[in-house]
N, C-alpha and C positions, 0 to 999 in steps of 0.2 A: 504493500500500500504506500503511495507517496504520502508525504510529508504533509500535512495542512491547516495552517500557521491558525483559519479559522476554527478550527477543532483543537486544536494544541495550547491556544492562548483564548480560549474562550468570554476569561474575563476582560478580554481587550477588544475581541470581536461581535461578541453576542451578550453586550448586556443588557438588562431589563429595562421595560418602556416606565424607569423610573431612576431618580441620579443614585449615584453610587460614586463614592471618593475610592481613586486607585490611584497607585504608584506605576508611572509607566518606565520600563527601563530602556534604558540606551538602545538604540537602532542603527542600524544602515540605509539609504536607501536611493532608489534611482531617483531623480529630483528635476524636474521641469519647470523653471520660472515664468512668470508673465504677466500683464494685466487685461483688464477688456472684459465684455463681457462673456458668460463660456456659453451661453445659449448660440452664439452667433452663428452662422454656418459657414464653415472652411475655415474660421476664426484661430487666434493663436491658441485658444483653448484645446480646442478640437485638432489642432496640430499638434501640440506638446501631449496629448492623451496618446496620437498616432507612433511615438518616437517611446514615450514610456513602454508602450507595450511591444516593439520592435526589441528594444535592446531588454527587456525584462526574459522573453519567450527563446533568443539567441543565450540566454545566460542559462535556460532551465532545459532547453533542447542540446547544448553542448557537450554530453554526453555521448551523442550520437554522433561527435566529429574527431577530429585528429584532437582538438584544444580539451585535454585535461584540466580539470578544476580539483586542486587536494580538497582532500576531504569531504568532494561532491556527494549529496543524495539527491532520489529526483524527490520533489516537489512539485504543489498546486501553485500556481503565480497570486501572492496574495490579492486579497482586494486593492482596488484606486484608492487612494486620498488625498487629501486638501487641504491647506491652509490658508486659511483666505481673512484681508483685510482691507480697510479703505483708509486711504492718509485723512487723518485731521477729522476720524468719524470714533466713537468710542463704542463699541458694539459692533454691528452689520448692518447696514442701510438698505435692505432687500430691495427695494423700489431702483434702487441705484447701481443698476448691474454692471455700467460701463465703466464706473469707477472703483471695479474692484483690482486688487494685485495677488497673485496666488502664485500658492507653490505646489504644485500636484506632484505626489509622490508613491512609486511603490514597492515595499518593503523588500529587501532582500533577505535570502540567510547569512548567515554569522560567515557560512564559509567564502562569503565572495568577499575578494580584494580588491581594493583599486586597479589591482595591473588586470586581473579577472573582468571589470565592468570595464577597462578602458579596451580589453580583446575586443569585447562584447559590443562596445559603440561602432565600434571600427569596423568591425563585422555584419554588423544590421546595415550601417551605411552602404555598405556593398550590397550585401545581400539584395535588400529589400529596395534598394535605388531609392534612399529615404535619408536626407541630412540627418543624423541623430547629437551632431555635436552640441546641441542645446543641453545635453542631459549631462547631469554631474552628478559626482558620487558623496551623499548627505548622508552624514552623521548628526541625528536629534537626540537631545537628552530632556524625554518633556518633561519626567517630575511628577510631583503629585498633580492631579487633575480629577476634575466631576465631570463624568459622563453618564450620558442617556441615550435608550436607543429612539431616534422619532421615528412614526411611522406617515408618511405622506408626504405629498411636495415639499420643495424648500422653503416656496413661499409661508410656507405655514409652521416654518422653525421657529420662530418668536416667544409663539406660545409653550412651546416645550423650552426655550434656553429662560421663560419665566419661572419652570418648575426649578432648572438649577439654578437658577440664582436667589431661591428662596431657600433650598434646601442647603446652600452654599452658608449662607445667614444664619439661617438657624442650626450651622452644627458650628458655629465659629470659624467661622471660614470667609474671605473675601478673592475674588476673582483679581489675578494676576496677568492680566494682557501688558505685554509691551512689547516692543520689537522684534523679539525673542521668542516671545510665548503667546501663539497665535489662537484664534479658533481655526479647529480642527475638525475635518468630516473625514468618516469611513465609511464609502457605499458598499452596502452589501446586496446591492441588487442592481441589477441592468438593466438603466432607464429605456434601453432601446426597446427590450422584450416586457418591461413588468410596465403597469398602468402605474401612473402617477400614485395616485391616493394606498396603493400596497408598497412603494417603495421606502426601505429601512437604512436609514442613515444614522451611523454611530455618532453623536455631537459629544468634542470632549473640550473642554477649556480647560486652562493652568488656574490655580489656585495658591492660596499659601495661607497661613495660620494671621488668624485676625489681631 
């Protein structure tokens, strides 16, 4: 059975449609910067999604070529995620899609190295007749953080990031946004196949003791 990061870390993929404080530990991951809005079509959104998943799928299919990976297991390609913010806004301005900046990212394992995702860019680029040099290899340390799983459009994230900021309150706790420590999405469903109002997004924000 392959590896699969949402079954393996469950309390970081699947948690309940209600906040919960976690420790999240250090990561790696493939990382596509950008701004604008990500609904647009052909947009740099929808571009930097196309290069995440080029060089993510040449990293987890490499086993089937000459380029060895020490300590390779095959694996599921984790979910997309997101960090998304707007300059000079405190929260998310949902109305305001074009002035967001984000960072789309998707997790690697422990065994990939830089010289490993640098094969792997270099390789998709070929491959796939697909520029992937936008893609850098990110190291996050987010920390403690409250998350919730929403279930429905984004537009309708509001009122779930109102349950965690109450629940943030009332356990002594105050939300810690700054440059650093963004709002964070983990989709766990495929806008493309699932209807709006079923899709499940992980919402997690940083935090710190009040």
């Amino acid at each position: 059975m392959a590896f699969d990061f949402k079954k393996e870390y469950k309390e970081f993929y699947m948690p309940k449609n209600k906040p919960a404080i976690v420790n999240v530990p250090k990561a790696n991951y493939i990382a596509v910067r950008g701004k604008g809005n990500p609904n647009e079509e052909g947009g740099a959104y929808q571009k930097a999604i196309s290069v995440l998943y080029a060089v993510a799928y040449t990293l987890k299919m490499s086993y089937k070529t000459e380029y060895k990976i020490e300590g390779f297991f095959e694996y599921v390609v984790p979910p997309l995620e997101g960090f998304w913010w707007q300059d000079d806004v405190h929260g998310v301005d949902y109305a305001n899609k074009d002035a967001f900046n984000w960072i789309s990212v998707i997790r690697l394992p422990d065994f990939v190295t830089k010289e490993n995702f640098d094969w792997a860019v270099e390789t998709a680029t070929k491959k796939k007749k697909l520029d992937c040099s936008a893609a850098e290899y990110l190291t996050i340390d987010e920390g403690l953080c409250v998350q919730i799983m929403h279930f429905g459009p984004f537009d309708d994230e509001p009122a779930t990031v109102a349950l965690m900021d109450d629940y943030v309150e009332q356990n002594g706790y105050v939300n810690d946004m700054s440059e650093e420590r963004l709002h964070h999405e983990i989709y766990m469903s495929d806008a493309r196949k699932v209807a709006p109002e079923k899709w499940k997004t992980v919402i997690r924000h940083p935090i710190r003791k009040a």
